[in-house]
C-alpha positions as CSV (number, residue, x, y, z in Angstrom):
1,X,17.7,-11.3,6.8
2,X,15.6,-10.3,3.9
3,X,12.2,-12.2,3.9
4,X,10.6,-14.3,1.0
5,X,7.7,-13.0,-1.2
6,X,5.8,-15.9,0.8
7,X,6.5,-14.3,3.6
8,X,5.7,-11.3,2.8
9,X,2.3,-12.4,1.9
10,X,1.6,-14.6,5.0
11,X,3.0,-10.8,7.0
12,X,0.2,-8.8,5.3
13,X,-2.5,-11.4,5.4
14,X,-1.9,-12.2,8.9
15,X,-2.1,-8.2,9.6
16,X,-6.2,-8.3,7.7
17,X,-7.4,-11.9,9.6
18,X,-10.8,-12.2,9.3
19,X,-11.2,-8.8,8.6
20,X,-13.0,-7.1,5.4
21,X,-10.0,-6.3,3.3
22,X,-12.3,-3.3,1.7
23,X,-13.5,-1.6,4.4
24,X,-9.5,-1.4,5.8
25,X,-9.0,0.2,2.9
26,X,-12.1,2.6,3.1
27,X,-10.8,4.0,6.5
28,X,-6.8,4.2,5.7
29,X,-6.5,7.7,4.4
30,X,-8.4,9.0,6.7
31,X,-6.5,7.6,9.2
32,X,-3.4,8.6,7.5
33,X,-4.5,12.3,7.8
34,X,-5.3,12.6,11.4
35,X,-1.7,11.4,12.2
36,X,0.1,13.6,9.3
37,X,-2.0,17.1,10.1
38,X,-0.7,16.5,13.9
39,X,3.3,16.1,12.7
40,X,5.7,18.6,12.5
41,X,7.4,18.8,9.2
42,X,10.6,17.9,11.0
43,X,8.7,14.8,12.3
44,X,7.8,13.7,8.9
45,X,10.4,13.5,7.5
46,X,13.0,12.0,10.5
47,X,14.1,8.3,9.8
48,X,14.6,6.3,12.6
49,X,17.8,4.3,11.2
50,X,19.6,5.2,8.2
51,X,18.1,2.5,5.9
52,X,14.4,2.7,7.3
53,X,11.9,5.2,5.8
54,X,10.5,8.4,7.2
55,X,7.0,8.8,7.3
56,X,7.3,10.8,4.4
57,X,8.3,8.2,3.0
58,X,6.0,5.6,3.3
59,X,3.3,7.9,2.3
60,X,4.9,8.4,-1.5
61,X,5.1,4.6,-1.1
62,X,2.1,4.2,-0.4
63,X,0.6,6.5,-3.0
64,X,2.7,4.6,-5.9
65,X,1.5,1.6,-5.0
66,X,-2.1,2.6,-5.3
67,X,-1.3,3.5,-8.3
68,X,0.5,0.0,-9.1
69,X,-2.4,-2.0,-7.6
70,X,-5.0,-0.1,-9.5
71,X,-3.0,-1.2,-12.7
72,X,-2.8,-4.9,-11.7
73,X,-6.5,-5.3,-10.8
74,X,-7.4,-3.2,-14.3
75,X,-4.7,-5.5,-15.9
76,X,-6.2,-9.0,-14.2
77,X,-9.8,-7.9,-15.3
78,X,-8.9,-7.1,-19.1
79,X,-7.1,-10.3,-19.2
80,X,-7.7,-12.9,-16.6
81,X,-4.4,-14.9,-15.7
82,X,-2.0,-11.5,-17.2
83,X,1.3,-11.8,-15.8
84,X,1.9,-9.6,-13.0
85,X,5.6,-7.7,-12.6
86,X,6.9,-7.3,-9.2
87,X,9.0,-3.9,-8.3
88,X,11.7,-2.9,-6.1
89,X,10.9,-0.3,-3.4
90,X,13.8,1.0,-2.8
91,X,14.6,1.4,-6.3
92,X,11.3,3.3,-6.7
93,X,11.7,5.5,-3.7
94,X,15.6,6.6,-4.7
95,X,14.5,7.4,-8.5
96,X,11.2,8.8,-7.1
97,X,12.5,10.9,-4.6
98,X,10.5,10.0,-1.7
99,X,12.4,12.1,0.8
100,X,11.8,15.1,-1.0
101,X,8.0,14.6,-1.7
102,X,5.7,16.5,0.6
103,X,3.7,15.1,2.8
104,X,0.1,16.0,2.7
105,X,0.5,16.0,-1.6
106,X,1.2,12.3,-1.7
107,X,-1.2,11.9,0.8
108,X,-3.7,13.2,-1.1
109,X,-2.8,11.6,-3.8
110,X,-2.8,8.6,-2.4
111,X,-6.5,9.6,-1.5
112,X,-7.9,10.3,-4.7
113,X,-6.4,7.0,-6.2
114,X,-7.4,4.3,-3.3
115,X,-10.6,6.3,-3.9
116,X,-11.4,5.6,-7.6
117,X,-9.9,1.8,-6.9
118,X,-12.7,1.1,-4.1
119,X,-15.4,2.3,-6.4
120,X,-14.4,0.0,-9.1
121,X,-13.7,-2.9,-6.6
122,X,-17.6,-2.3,-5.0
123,X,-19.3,-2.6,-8.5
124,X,-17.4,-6.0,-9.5
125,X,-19.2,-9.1,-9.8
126,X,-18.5,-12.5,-7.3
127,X,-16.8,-14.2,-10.8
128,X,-14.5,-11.0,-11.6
129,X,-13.2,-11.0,-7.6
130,X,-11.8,-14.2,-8.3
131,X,-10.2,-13.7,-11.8
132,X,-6.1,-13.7,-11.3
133,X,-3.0,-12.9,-12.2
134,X,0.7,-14.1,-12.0
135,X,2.9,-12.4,-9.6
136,X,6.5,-13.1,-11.2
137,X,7.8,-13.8,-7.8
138,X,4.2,-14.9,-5.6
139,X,2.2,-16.5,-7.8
140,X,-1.7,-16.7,-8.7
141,X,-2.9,-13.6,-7.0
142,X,-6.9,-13.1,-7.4
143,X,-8.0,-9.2,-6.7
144,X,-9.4,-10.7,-4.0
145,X,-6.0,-12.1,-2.6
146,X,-4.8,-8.5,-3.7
147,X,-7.5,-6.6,-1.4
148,X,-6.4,-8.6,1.6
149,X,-2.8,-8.0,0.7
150,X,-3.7,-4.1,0.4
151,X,-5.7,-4.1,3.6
152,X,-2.5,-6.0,5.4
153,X,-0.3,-3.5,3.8
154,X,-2.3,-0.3,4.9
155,X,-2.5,-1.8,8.4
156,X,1.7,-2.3,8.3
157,X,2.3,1.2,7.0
158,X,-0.3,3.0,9.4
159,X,1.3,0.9,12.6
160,X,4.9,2.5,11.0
161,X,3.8,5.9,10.8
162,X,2.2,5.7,14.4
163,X,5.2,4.4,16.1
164,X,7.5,7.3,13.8
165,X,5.6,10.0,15.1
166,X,4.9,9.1,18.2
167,X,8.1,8.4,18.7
168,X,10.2,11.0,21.6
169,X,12.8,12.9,19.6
């Protein structure tokens, strides 16, 4: 059973606690390259069923959604209450080719972009981290909803690629 986007969000909050959203995010890629330059290529790219992801995978995942979450907070900020669109994964990783991306590229992709979002996030004022948008299947989603919904995410897709590569066979 497929879960709700409200579901979703209660997963990936409840992943951050009372944690600082920000500095999950500060420490993600670099956590992300101590378990990639220790994989195999082989490793990388295994699935463990036919419809989960490999690791790489979830790393061109995670680097388009950087991307996409960079957008939204630029979006909410140029026009407090903008509407947000949601996307389909799966759809993204099939057109995108995640299975054939490599590895350490969308990882450092990923790097450079979560980079450039922190600095912006650091310099914004109290009044712009609660400025929202509408998620067109969650709701009112301030950035600062959408850093803790990062943070939850990172910690999802790092205890993923742990438990792929570490995993015998």
């Amino acid at each position: 059973m497929q879960e709700t986007p409200q579901e979703y969000s209660a997963r990936m909050l409840g992943n951050v606690g009372g944690k600082d959203p920000l500095k999950i995010q500060a420490v993600t890629a670099k956590k992300l390259h101590k378990l990639v330059k220790r994989a195999s290529p082989s490793k990388l790219r295994k699935k463990p069923a036919p419809e989960k992801w490999s690791a790489v995978e979830i790393l061109a995942h995670l680097a388009d959604v950087e991307i996409v979450v960079g957008w939204r907070v630029r979006s909410i900020l140029g026009a407090p209450g903008t509407p947000i669109q949601a996307f389909d994964q799966d759809t993204w990783a099939a057109v995108g080719k995640y299975s054939k991306r490599d590895a350490k590229r969308s990882l450092a992709d990923f790097a450079a972009v979560r980079e450039a979002n922190l600095r912006l996030y650091k310099s914004l004022s109290p009044e712009q981290r609660k400025q929202f948008g509408m998620h067109s299947e969650r709701g009112e989603e301030s950035v600062e909803h959408i850093w803790r919904m990062m943070a939850g995410h990172d910690l999802n897709h790092l205890r993923q690629i742990e438990s792929l590569l570490n995993a015998k066979r």
